[in-house]
N, C-alpha and C positions, 0 to 999 in steps of 0.2 A: 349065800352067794359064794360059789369058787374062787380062790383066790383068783386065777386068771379070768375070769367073767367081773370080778372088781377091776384087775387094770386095764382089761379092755373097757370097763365101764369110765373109770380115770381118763385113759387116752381118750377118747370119745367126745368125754366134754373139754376136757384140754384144748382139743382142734376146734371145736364150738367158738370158744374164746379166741383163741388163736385169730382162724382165718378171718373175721373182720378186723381183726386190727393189723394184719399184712395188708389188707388190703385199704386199708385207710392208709396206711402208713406210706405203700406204694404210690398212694394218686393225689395224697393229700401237697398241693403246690408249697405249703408253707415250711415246708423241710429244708432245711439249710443246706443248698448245696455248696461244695469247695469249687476252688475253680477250675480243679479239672474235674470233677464230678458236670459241672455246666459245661463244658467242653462236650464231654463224651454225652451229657445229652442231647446236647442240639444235632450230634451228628448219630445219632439212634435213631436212623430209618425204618426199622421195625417199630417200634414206638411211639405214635406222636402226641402222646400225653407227656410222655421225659420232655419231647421239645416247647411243648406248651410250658409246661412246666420251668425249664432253662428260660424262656422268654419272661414270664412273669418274674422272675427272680434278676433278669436285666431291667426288667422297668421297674424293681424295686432299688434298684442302685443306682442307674442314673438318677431316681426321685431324691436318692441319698448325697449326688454328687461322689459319686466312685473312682477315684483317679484312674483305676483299669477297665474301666467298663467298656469304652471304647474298643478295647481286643476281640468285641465281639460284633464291633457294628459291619465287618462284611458278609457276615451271618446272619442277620439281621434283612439284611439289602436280599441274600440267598435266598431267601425265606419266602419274601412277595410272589414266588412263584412256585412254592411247596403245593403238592397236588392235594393233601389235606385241608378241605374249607376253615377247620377250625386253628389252623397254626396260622394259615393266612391273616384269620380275623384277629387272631393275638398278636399276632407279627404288625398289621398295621397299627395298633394301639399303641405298642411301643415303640416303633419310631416317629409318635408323634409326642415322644416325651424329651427328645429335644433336638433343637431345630436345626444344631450345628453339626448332626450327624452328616456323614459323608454320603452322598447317594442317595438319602432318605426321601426328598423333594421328589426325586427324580422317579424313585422307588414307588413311592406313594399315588403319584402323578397316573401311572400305567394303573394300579391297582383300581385305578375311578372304572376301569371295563371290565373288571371282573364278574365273571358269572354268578355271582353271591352279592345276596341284596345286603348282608351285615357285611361282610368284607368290604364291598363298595362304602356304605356308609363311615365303618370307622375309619376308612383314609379320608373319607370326606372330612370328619370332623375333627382328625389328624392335620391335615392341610389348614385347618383354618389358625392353627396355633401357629403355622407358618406364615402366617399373615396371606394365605391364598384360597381364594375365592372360588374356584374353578369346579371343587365340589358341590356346590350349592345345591344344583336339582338331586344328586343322592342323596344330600341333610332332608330335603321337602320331603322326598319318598319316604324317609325314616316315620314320618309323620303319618304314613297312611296308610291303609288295611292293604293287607300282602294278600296277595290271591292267588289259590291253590289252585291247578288244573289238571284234568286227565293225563296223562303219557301215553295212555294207549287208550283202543278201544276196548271195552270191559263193560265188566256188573261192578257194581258200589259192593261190595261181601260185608263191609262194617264199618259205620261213621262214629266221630264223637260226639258230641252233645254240645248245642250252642250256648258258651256265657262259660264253657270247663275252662280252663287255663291251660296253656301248652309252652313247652321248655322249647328251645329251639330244636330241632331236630326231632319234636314229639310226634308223636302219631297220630294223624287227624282223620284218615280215612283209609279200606284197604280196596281195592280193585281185582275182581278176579277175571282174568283171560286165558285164552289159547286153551292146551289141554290141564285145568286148574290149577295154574300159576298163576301167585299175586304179586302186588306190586303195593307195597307201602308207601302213602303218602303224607308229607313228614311237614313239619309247618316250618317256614325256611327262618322266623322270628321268634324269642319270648312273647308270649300274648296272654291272648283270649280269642277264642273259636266266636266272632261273631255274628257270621250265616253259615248255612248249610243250603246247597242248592238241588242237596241230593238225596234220596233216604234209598236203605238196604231195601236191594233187589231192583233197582234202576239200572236201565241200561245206559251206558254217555259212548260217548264218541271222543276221541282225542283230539285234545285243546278243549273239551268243556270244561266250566269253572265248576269248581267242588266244592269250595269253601273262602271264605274268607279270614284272616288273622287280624284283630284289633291290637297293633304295637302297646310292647310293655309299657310301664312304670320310666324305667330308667331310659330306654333308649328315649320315649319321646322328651324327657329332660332333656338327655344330651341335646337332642334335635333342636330344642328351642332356643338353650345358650347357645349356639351355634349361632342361631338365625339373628340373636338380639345382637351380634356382633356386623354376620354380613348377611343379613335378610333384606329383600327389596320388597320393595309393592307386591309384587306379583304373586310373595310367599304368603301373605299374610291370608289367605282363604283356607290354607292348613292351618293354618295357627290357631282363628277364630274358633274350630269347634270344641276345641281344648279351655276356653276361657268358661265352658259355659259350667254350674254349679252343677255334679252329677256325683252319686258315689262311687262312679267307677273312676272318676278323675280327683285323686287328693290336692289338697290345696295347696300347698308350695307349686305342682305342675299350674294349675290353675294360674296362680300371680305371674308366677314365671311368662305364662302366655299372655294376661295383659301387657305384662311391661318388655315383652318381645314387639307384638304389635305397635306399640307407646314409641318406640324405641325406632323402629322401622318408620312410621311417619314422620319422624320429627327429623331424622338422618336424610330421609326424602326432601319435608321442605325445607333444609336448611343448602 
């Protein structure tokens, strides 16, 4: 081998190694930022993984009790109405890590109409660390299959498979219309794909249902602690099919949901 055919074979795997660890390096949230490196992120409009990023790193320090954490809670309040769903849904998480922020209530309070079934829910159960109730039917939803629908009229071009598991924003089905343009449709929750209403080469109509999403592991946790705080009668019909022995339901979700319900009747008859 030429010597220049060895350093181009050198360089080669060098950039091999290289680019995933820039690119871990770049996205990975646990990178220490200064505080004006969190500054400059949150206001990094090209980016909103820096801002997610800057957020996660504010609910790490308020958790820490940060004397200056605070210099960011009007950024914070800004946020609730960032056009990106996913800084939204990070943005309500942390200001529901503590109650004495300025605005936060208020902030939260509008966030219950958002167009995002996660974003709605984690101000839901953001609010309830405020001792405020008003979330409630976004907690219930948390509890129950998200259902995917047409946008347009089309052919099904390619589904997933029921029982696969999907990240939020994963891909659960594709739509083709007009002159062979598609339209990806994305599962709005962590889950499990658990109907399909459709298979490849079906024609739908828009607003027909495509699928359904059985909610993750964690969010329906969250949902249940929620509920053993401010659940009423009326929640406990989502609750019950969480109690039942399944192995798609692990057992800590499990007790959690009897002593949700447990908890709900006895806060009733007292």
């Amino acid at each position: 081998m030429s010597t220049r055919n060895r350093l181009l074979f050198l360089f080669t795997g060098w950039l091999i190694v290289l680019m995933p660890f820039l690119f871990w390096w770049n996205t990975w949230f646990g990178r220490q930022l200064s505080d004006t490196q969190l500054t400059e992120y949150l206001h990094d409009g090209n980016k909103p993984r820096h801002i997610q990023q800057a957020l996660v790193q504010i609910g790490e320090r308020i958790t820490r009790h940060n004397a200056n954490v605070a210099t960011w809670y009007p950024d914070l309040v800004r946020m609730a109405s960032h056009p990106v769903e996913e800084v939204r849904n990070t943005d309500a998480w942390v200001m529901g890590q503590d109650t004495s922020g300025g605005g936060f209530h208020e902030a939260l309070l509008k966030m219950l109409g958002d167009s995002s079934l996660m974003v709605r829910g984690n101000a839901a159960l953001s609010l309830v660390r405020f001792g405020d109730a008003t979330g409630r039917p976004q907690i219930v939803a948390l509890l129950q299959p998200a259902k995917i629908t047409a946008p347009v009229n089309g052919t099904v071009a390619d589904t997933g498979k029921v029982g696969t598991a999907v990240h939020e924003g994963g891909l659960v089905a594709k739509l083709q219309y007009g002159d062979r343009a598609t339209e990806d449709l994305r599962s709005p929750i962590t889950g499990r794909i658990r109907s399909l209403s459709v298979e490849k080469g079906m024609r739908v109509s828009a607003g027909q249902e495509i699928a359904t999403i059985d909610p993750g592991t964690e969010q329906v946790w969250e949902a249940l602690r929620a509920l053993y705080l401010i659940g009423q009668p009326d929640d406990i019909s989502a609750v019950l099919p969480y109690e039942r022995e399944s192995p798609d339901i692990p057992d800590h979700v499990r007790k959690q949901a009897i002593e949700t319900e447990k908890t709900i009747r006895e806060r009733t008859n007292r």
